[in-house]
C-alpha positions as CSV (number, residue, x, y, z in Angstrom):
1,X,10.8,26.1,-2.3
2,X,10.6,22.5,-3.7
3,X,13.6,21.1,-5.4
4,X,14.5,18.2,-7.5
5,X,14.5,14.4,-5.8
6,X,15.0,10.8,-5.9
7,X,12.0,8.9,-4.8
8,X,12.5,4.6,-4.6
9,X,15.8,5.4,-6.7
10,X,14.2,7.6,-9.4
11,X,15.1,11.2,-10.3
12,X,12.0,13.7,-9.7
13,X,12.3,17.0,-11.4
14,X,10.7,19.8,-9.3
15,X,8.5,20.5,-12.5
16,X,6.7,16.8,-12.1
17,X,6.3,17.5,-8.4
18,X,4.2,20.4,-10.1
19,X,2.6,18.4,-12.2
20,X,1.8,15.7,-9.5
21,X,0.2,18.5,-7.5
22,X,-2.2,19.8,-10.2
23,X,-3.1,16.4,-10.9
24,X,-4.1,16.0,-7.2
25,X,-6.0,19.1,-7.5
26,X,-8.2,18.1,-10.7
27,X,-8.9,14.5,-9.3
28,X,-9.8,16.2,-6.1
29,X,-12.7,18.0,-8.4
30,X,-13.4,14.9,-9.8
31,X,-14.2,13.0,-6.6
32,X,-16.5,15.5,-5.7
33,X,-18.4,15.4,-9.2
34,X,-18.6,11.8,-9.2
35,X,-19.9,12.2,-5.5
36,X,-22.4,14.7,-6.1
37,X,-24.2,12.5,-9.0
38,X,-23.3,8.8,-7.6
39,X,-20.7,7.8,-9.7
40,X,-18.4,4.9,-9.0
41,X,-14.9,4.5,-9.9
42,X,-11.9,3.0,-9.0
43,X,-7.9,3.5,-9.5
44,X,-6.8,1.3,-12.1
45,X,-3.5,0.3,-13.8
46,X,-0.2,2.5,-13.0
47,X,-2.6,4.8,-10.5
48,X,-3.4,1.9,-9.0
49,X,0.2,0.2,-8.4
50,X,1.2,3.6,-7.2
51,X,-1.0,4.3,-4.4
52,X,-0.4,0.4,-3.3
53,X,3.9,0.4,-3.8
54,X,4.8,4.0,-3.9
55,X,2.0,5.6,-1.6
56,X,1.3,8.2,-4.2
57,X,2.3,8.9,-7.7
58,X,5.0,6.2,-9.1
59,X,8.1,8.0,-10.1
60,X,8.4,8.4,-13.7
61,X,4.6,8.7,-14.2
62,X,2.8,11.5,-14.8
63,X,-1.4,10.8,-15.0
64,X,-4.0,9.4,-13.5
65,X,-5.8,6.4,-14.6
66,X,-9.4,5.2,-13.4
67,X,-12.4,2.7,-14.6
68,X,-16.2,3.3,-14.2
69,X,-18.7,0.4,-13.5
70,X,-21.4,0.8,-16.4
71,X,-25.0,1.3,-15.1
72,X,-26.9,-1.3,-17.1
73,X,-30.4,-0.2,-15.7
């Protein structure tokens, strides 16, 4: 049973540990989509600082955020 936290100092309700789990689960569908048809992307903004300074979501954020190179061919 999962229960509420502090993480880096930060109060984590056991419902955003949810939501942080779903959110793995729909970018995990997304990386295979974009892998199936060759799509590039990368982690971007507060995704981005997270995975670098909090090894996974940042503590009081609660989405994803990525950027696309545009195919100009």
């Amino acid at each position: 049973m999962k229960r509420d936290m502090v993480r880096d100092g930060f109060f984590v309700t056991v419902s955003r540990q949810r939501i942080w789990e779903k959110e793995l689960e729909i970018f995990s569908v997304f990386d295979s989509l974009c892998e199936v048809y060759d799509i590039s992307y990368f982690a971007a903004f507060w995704t981005l600082l997270g995975a670098a300074r909090h090894k996974g979501f940042i503590p009081w954020d609660d989405d994803n955020s990525g950027l696309f190179s545009r195919n100009e061919d």
